[in-house]
Each structure stands twice: as C-alpha cells, then as structure tokens.
N, C-alpha and C positions, 0 to 999 in steps of 0.2 A: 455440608462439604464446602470448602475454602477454594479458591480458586486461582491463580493468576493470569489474566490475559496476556499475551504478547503476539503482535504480527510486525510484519516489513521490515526483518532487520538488516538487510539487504547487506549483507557481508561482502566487503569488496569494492563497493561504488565508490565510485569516483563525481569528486561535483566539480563542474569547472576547473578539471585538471588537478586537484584537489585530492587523495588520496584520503579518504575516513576511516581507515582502518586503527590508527591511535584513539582515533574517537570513538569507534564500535566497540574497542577494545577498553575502553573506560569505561563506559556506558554498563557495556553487560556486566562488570565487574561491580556495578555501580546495582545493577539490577537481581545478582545474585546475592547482597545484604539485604536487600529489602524482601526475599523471599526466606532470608535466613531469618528476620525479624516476625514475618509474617507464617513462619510455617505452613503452607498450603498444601493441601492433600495432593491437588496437579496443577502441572504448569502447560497453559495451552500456547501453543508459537502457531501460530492462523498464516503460514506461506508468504514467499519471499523471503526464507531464510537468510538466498544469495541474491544477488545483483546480476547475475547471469546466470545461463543455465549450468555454461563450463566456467563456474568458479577459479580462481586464484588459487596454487597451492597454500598462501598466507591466510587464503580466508576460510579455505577446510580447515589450516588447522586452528583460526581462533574460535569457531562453532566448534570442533572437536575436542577443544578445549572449556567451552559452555556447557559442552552436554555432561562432560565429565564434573563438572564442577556443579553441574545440577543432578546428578547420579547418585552425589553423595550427600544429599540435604533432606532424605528420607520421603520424595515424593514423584508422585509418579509423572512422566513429561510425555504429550502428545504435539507430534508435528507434522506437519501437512505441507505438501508443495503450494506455490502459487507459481502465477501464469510467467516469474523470472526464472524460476527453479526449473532443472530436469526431475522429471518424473522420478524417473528409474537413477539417479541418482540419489535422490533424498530415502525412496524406499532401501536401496544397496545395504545388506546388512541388519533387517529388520529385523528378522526372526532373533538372530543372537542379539541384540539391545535390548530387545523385549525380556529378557531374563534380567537386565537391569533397570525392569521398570519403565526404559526408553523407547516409546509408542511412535512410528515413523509410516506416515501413509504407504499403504502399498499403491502401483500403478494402476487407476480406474478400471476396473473390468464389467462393473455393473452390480456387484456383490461386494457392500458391506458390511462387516460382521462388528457390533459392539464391543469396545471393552465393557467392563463393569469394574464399577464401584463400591463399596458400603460407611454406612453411614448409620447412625444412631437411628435416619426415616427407612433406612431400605437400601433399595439398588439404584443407582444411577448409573444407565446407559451412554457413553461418549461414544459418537461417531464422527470417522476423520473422513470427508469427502475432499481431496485435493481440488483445485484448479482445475473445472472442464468445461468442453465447449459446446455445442450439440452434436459436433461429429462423435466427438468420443459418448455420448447416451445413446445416438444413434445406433453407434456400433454395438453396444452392447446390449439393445434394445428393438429390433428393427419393425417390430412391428408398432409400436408407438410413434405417434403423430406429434412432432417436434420440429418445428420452424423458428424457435427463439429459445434464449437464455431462460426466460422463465418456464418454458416448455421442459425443456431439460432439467433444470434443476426437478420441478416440478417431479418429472417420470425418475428422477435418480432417487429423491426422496420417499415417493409412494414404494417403490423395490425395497426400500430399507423395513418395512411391515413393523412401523414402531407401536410399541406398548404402550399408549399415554396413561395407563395408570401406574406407571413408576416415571420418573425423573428421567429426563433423555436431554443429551446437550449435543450439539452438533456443531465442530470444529469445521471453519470451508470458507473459500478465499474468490471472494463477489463484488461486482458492482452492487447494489441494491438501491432500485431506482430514487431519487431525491437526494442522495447523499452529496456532502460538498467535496470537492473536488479541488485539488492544487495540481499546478504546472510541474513535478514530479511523478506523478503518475500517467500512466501507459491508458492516452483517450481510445474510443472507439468511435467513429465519425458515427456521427446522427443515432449514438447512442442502444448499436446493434447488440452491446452485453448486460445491458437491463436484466434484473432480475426483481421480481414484486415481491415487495416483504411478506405476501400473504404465504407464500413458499414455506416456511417457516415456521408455521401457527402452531407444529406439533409440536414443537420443541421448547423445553424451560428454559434454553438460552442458547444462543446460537452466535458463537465467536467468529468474527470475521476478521478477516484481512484483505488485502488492498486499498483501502484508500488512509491515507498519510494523518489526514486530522481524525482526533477523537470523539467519538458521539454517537448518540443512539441512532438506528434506522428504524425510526418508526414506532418503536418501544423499548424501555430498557431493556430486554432480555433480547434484543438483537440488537447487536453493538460491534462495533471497529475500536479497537484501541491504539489506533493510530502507531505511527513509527517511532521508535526510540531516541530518536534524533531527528534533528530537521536538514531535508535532502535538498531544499530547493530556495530562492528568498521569498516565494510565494506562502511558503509556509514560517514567515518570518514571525506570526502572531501569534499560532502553534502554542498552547501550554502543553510541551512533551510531558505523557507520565506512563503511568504503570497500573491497567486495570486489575481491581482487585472486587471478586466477587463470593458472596453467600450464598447457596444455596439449602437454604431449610426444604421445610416440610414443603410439597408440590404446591407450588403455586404463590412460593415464597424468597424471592429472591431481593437481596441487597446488594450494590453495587459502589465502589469509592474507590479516586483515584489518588496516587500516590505520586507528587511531582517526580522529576527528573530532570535532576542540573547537570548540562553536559562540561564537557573540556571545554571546547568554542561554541558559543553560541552563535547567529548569524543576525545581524541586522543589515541597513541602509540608510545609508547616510548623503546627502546631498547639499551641494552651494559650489560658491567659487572655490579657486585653486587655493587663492590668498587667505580665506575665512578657514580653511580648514587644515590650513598647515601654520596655524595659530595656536600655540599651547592654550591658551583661555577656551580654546574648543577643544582641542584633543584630549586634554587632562581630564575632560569630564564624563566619557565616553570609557567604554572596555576597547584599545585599541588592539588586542589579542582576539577578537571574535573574528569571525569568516566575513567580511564588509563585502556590498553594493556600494559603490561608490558612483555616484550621478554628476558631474560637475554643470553648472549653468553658467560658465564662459562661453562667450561668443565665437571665439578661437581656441584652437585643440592648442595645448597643452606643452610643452615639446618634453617627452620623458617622463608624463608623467605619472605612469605604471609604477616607474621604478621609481621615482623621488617621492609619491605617496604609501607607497612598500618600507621607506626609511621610517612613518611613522606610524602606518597600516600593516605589519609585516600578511596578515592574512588577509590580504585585497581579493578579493578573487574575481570581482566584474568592474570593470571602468567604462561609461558613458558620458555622455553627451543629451542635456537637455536646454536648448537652444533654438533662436531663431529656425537656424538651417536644420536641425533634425526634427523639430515639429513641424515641416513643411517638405519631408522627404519624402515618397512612396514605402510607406512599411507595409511589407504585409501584413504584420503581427498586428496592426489596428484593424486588420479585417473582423466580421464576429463569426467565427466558425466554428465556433457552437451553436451559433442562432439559430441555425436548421436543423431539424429533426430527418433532411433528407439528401442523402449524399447528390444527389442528381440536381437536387435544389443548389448546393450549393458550388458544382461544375458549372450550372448554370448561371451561377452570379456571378464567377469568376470570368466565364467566356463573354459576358456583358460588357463587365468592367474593364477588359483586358482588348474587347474589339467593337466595342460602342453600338452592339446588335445583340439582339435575342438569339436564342439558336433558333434555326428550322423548325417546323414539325420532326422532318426525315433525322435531321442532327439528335433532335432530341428522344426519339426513338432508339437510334443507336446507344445513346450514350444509357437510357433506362435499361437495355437488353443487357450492357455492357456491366453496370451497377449489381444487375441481377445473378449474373454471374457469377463478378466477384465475389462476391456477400455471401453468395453460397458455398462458395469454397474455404471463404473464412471462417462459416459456424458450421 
C-alpha cells in the first residue's frame, strides 16, 4: 500500500500580519499533482488542518476545496484534528464523506474503531486518534492510572486491542519526546506533553503531526512530516516536502520525500541600510520571498519599513542588531526551555527580577500553585 503523509496545514494563519492563504492555496494545489503522479492508495493529513479552532470562512472553503479535489483522485483520505482544530468541527459531517472515501476523526470518546484496507499482503488497519490530553483518556477511562501524556496515550492505544499480525498504522497529532522543535509551534513549559515513542511499538507506522520540521522520532515508521510551508523564520532551513510512504509485506516499509517549492519562500537577511539598498546586493537575492530584515546601523533608520518594502515588497520583520540592542534587557535571551520545571523557572525569574531567592514559604506556595495548574491543563 502507497501512502501520502501530510500534517499542519494550518489554513488561515497569519505570519506577521502576513495573510498565507494565496500561499496554502498554491501549495495544496501544488500537492494534489504530486498525488496525481504518485497515485496513493490514502492520503493521511495528521491535524492542524486550521490555524484556529474557529476557522475563517476563506479557509473552510479552500480545505473544502482540497478535499473535493482529493475525492476525485481515486484514493482514500484520512483526517484527524490537532490541538488548533475543533474537535467537533473536523468530525461535522463524517458519516456522509465517508461514502466519498473522506475519513474525518470523530470526537475522542475512548473507542476507536479501524478502517481497513486491502492489498496484494492482506489487511491493513488505519486508526485516527485526534489531538488529546489526559483529561479526555481520563474521561473516557476512569479507572486507569494516567498522570502524563505518555500515560494516556499509552491507555488510549491499549483500548484500541490491535492485531499485530496484520498491518496497523496509526494516524495522531503528538509531541514525541526528542523531536526538534521551531518558534511556530505551540511549547508546553517544562515539557508536560512528552509522549515516549515506545507508545507506538505496535504500529507499522505511525503519522504524526505537530511539529513543523520533517523527521523521524526515533524510527522511520514514526515520523512527522512537517508543514507544507514554512510558518515561522526559525524554520527558515526547513527543506518543506511531501512524505511518501510503502508499505509492503509486515515489517516492510519504505519511506521518500518529495520537495515542495512554495509561492514565497522566507529567508533573512542582515547589514546596513546602505549595503542593502544597493542593487549589487539586491539583484542577487529572491526579493519576492517573506524577508527578516536585521540592519546593524547604530541608529534607527527614519522610514525604514517603508523605503526597504520599495525593494523588499514582502518585508515582514525589521530589527535592530546594535550596540544599544545587544545591551538591552530582552527577555527572549532568557533560556526557557532550560528547565524541565516550571517552578524552577518562577524561581529564576523572581531571582533575577528581585536579587533574592524565594523563601522556603514563597516557594511552597508557588510549587502548590504549579501543582494545580498543571493539573488542570492535562
């Protein structure tokens, strides 16, 4: 069986004021030949459809427009919410798509039920597990013991009673502890949505979504295939593409990606005012991409958003790398990933912020207070 990965298409986002809808809208367009070249038995979209959970009318109708457009290419399509999607909106309508082939997660209840497949080996089992947290396994599970992400998934997947002597692939939208991570994606302080790739073991391949860059976790057959486009300049390295995967006989899988050249690409670009509104530099550059623009003058600029937009028209970030801003207070040079513990890192903050440790009593409060939260978040 043939395969296409796709997650995070995040219909609707906006970057820096920046409107990506021409861009999502070439992209997919761009991504429905390459399925028409490759004929794939299914196409899996791994959550994050939308960019919110209440979508844009423009952006329901350029998915509504995909799905239709993949309806009619003779293969079957499954799709799953992620943690931007609403539930019960991606589900809205599934029973009738399912007559067109079009596989749309229902709302987690604790019960899910495989499609199937066939193939020249037999059966292969897909299942779609949306975007959940531990409250939702809890609820559906109350007597299981689950204090974390990998707890949950864990009890969501034992429920699922898989067959490992046929082919089982599991479509679901995770952090998966190790994976790299860009300034587009949605953190969780100190890393409360970990899930261990051992979750997974039963499965011949396990499609994820959420995180933006492409790459295995931990083994080809669990894998992210990153976003369609690139959302953020941290993802400026990003080679976007298109996974495409085999599945043979059990225990036999191939995987190749398939680039993706969008409408604008995004780089970064940095110097003086003067060096870069110099044709001998400009002409050498894509001045049509989405730019970071950094300038290293000592003094700001007067205007010059708009008189670097004359040769930049898709400018979309202007800074300052300078005496006076590499001697400002930023917070952004704090490391706030460096802790694995939110209380730890209240605690650096209130250091740095009042030249004292907390209390004992302070920092009791504050661990009670963590404790709390945290549990109301999962």
């Amino acid at each position: 069986m043939k395969f296409i990965h796709l997650s995070d298409l995040h219909i609707g986002k906006r970057v820096n004021g920046f409107s990506m809808l021409e861009d999502q809208e070439y992209i997919l367009n761009e991504i429905i030949e390459i399925i028409k070249d490759e004929q794939p038995d299914a196409v899996f979209i791994a959550g994050d459809v939308y960019d919110k959970s209440i979508p844009s009318a423009e952006a329901v109708q350029l998915f509504d427009s995909f799905l239709v457009d993949l309806s009619k290419l003779n293969t079957s399509v499954f799709v799953i919410s992620g943690n931007h999607d609403s539930a019960e909106r991606i589900a809205f309508g599934s029973r009738l798509m399912k007559l067109s082939r079009v596989y749309m997660s229902p709302v987690y209840n604790g019960c899910i039920s495989p499609s199937e497949l066939k193939d020249e080996h037999g059966i292969i089992r897909i299942y779609m597990l949306p975007f959940i947290k531990p409250a939702h396994v809890r609820a559906a599970f109350p007597d299981e013991e689950i204090s974390s992400y990998t707890d949950a998934l864990s009890a969501a997947v034992k429920h699922m009673n898989i067959d490992t002597s046929v082919r089982n692939i599991l479509i679901t939208h995770q952090f998966v502890t190790g994976s790299a991570r860009c300034d587009s994606e949605e953190l969780s302080v100190g890393g409360t949505d970990n899930v261990d790739a051992s979750v997974f073991e039963r499965f011949d391949y396990t499609a994820l979504g959420h995180i933006h860059g492409p790459q295995n976790a931990g083994s080809e057959k669990v894998r992210y295939c990153g976003t369609p486009l690139k959302y953020s300049f941290s993802e400026c390295s990003h080679k976007k593409s298109v996974t495409v995967g085999t599945l043979s006989k059990k225990g036999t899988l191939s995987i190749k990606e398939i680039p993706l050249i969008p409408l604008h690409d995004m780089q970064e670009i940095r110097g003086s005012f003067y060096d870069l509104t110099q044709p001998e530099y400009y002409n050498n550059i894509q001045r049509n991409d989405y730019i970071h623009i950094t300038l290293t003058d000592e003094n700001d600029i007067p205007d010059a958003v708009s008189e670097l937009r004359k040769i930049y028209p898709n400018t979309m970030v202007l800074d300052y790398d300078n005496t006076r801003t590499r001697t400002e207070f930023n917070l952004s040079n704090l490391d706030i990933l460096g802790s694995s513990d939110p209380a730890e890192l209240f605690s650096d903050f209130y250091t740095m912020c009042n030249g004292s440790e907390l209390s004992a009593d302070q920092r009791k409060i504050i661990d009670t207070l963590v404790k709390e939260i945290w549990e109301e978040e999962v």
